[in-house]
N, C-alpha and C positions, 0 to 999 in steps of 0.2 A: 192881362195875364198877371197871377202872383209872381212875385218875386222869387218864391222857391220852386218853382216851373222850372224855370231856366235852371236851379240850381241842381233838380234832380235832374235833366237831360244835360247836363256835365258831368254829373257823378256816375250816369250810364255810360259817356261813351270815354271815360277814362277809364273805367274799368275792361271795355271792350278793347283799347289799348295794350292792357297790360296781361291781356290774355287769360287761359282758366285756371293758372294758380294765384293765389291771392299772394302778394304782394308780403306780407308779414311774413310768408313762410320762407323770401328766398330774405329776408332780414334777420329772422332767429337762426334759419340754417348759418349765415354766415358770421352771427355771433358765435354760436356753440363753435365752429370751426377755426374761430380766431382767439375763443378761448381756451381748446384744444392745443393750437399750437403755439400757448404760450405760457402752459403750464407748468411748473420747474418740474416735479416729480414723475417722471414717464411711468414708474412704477406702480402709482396710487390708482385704488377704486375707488368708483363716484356711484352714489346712489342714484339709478335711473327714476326718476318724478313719475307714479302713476297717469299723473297731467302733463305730460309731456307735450309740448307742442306740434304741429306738424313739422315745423321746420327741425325740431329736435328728431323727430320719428327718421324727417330724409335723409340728415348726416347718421345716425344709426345705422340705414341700410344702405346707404352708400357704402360705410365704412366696415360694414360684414361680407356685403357683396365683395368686395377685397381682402379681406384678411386680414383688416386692421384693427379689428376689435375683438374682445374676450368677455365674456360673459359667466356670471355664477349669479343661480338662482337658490336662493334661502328658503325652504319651505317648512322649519325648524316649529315657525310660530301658527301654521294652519295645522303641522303634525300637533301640536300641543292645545290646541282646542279641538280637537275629537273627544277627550276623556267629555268637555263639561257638555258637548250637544250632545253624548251618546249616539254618535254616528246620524243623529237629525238632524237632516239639510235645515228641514224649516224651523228648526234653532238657532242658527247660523247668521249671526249678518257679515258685510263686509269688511271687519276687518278680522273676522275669523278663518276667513280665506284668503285674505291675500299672501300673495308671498314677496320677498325683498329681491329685488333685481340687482343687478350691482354690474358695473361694467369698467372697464380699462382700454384705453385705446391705445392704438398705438402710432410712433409718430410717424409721418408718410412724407417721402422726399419725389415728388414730383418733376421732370426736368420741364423746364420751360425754355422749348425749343426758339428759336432767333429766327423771324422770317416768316414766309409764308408756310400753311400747315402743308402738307402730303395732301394734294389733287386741288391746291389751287389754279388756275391758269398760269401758264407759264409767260414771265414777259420776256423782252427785246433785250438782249445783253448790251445793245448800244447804248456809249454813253451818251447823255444829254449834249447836242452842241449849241454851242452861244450863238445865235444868229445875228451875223449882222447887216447893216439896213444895204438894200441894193437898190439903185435908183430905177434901177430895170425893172424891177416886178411892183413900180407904180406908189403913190404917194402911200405911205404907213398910217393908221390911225383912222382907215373907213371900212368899211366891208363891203361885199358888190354891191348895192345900193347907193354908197354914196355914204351913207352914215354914219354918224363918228360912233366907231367899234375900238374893244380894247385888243392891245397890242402884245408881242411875246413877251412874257415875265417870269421868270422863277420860282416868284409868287403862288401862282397859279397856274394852271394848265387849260381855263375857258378861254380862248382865243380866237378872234371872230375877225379880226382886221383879214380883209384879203390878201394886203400883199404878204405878211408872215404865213399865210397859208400859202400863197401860192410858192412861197421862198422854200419852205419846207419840204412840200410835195415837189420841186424839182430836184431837192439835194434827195430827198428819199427814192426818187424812181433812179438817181445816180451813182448810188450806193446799189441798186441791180446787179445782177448780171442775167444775163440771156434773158431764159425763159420769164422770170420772175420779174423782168424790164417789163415786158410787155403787157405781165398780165396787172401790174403795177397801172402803167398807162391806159391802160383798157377802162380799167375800175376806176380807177378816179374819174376819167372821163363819164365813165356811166352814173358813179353817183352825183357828179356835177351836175347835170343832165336831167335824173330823177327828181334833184329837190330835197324839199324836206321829208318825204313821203322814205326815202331810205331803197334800200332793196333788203330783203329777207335771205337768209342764209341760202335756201335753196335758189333761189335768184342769181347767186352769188356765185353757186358753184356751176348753175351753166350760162356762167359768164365764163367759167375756165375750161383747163383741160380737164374732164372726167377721169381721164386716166393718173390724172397727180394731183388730187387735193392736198397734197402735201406743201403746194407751189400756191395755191390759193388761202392756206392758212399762214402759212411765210409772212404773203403780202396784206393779209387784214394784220394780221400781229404786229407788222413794223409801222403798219399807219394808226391801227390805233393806241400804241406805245412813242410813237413817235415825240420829241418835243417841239412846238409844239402838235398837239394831234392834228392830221390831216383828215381823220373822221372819226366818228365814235360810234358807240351800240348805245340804241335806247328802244323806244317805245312799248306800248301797256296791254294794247289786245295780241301782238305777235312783236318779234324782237327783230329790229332794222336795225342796217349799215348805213350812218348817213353822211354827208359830207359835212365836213364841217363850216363851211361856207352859208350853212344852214342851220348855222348852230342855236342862232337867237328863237329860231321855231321851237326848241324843245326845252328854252332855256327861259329863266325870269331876270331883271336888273335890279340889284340892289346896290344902296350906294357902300362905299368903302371910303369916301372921305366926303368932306363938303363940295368936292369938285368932281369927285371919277365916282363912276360905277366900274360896279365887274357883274359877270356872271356868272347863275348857280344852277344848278338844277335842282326844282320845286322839290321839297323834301316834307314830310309831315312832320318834323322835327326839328327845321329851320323857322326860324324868326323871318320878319320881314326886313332885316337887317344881314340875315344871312348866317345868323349866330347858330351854334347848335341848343335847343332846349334839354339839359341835362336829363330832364325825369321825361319826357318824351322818347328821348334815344332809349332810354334803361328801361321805358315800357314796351317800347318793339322789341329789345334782347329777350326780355324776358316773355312775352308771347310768342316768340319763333321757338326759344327753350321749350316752355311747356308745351307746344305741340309735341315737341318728339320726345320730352320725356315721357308724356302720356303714349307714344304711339312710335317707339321704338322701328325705325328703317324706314317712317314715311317717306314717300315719294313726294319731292316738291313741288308736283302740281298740288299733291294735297294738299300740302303746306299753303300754295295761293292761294287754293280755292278754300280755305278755312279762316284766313284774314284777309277775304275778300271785302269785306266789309268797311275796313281799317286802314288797308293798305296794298299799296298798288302795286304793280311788277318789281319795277324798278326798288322798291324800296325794301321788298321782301328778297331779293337778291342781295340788296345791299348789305343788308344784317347778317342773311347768311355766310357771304362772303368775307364777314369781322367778324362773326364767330369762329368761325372755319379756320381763320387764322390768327385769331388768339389760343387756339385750342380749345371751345370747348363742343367743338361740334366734329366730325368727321365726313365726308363724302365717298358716295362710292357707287359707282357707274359699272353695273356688269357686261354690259355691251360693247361698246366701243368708246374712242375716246371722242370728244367732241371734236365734231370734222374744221369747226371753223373757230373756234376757243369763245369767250365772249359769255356772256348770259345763258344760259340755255331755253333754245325753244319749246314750241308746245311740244314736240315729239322729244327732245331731249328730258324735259323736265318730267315723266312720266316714267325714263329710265334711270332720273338720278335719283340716291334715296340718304336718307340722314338719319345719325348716328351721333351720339354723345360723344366726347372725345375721350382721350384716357391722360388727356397735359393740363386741363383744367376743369377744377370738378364745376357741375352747371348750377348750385345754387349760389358762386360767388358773382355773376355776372352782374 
């Protein structure tokens, strides 16, 4: 095989990363807008460039679709070449037509709201409690297997030691009361039980009462907000509740010193260190962006099933869910609210749709 084999089937699937706007245009858009906002003269016209880039064109129409820009068109000097062509076009070249564009912008105070955006999940108002070691719930530092698992930290929230789970899952069903005791104890037992395989949302709810899913989102919320979690949502072809006793199933180990590991979950944008890859992360932002800038209120199955190629549930959720709440994206569910919080499934994600936001504009991401 040539050497540039390899090199063009990298330049292909970085491109397929970064989704169908090219990459220069959210870089000019965010020069023009940082040289916008640090202009002295608010008052002054700038000659708009016939050659205007694309990135220059997006901040343009951004900034008209708001009302932040003014415009005057010069057409002084195509009026003054009519006398010499005698009204013939095919006299005429181009710069006998054109005319001078000229624009002023104006400056824009955006508020950038603290927290998560409007219709992220809602968490656990509990605070974090400091666990400490009970000799009752068995030696600290293995997981049901037997093998050395890591333990609760502040750190981190991948916690796979069983006694800290099993420590946690009693204080959290004792923090109950009545109904929500039970259906607490019910579920842990079943996802115990289950494995790593999970139970799916609908699973879930007739595990409870039909008549209160209000009592079954309670008790996924508080386990999986809990410190540490007593289970979490994953999986790729449909979205499970799992125990976290089960955690190392859906998890990878990387090290964090010469001596400990911790765990992650497999990310296309983690190192095999566990690090984040800078221009990795910023090519999935900016491919979940150009979906919906091109395709204003798609529905996030679309959104899956279009970087299906690139990227998996789990990690098309993830983006979403930092866009969403950096501001520059918006959610909005006409149906109902989601019965069980968490990822949305394949029936959920067919009713959620996205939306640009209005707190951060989408070419600075």
């Amino acid at each position: 095989m040539k050497p540039g084999r390899a090199l063009k089937i990298s330049e292909i699937n970085q491109n397929a990363l970064s989704g169908s706007l090219p990459t220069d245009l959210f870089q000019d858009a965010s020069a023009l807008e940082e040289d916008i906002a640090t202009q002295q003269d608010t008052d002054a016209w700038r000659e708009w460039a016939l050659l205007a880039t694309d990135g220059d064109t997006a901040v343009l129409i951004e900034r008209a679709s708001e009302g932040n820009v003014e415009f005057t068109v010069d057409t002084t000097h195509a009026q003054a070449a009519r006398s010499s062509i005698d009204w013939n076009s095919k006299k005429a070249d181009d710069d006998d037509i054109e005319t001078s564009v000229r624009v002023r912008f104006q400056p824009t105070n955006r508020p950038l709201l603290h927290g998560h955006a409007q219709g992220n999940e809602a968490t656990s108002n509990e605070s974090p409690a400091v666990m400490e070691s009970d000799e009752a719930d068995g030696e600290h530092g293995y997981d049901m297997h037997g093998n050395s698992a890591s333990c609760y930290s502040l750190d981190y929230s991948l916690v796979e030691c069983a006694a800290c789970i099993r420590q946690a899952a009693s204080k959290l069903v004792s923090a109950c009361d009545g109904d929500e005791e039970m259906a607490a104890r019910r579920l842990l037992h079943v996802l115990e039980e289950t494995g790593p395989e999970g139970l799916t949302k609908a699973q879930i709810l007739a595990l409870t009462d039909a008549n209160d899913k209000n009592i079954a989102r309670a008790v996924v919320t508080r386990m999986v907000n809990y410190f540490p979690p007593v289970a979490f949502w994953t999986g790729y072809s449909s979205v499970v509740l799992v125990s976290s006793y089960h955690l190392k199933d859906w998890t990878v180990s990387v090290p964090e010193t010469e001596n400990s590991k911790i765990l992650i979950f497999p990310r296309r944008w983690l190192d095999i260190f566990g690090r984040k890859i800078i221009d990795v992360w910023e090519a999935a932002l900016k491919a979940v962006i150009a979906i919906i800038v091109l395709h204003p209120g798609v529905s996030q199955a679309e959104i899956r099933w279009r970087l299906r190629s690139v990227y998996d549930r789990q990690e098309v959720n993830e983006v979403l869910q930092h866009l969403c709440t950096e501001g520059y994206l918006r959610r909005t569910n006409p149906s109902i609210e989601r019965e069980l919080g968490g990822p949305p499934d394949d029936a959920e994600e067919k009713l959620t749709f996205w939306f640009l936001g209005n707190r951060r504009k989408w070419y600075q991401v």
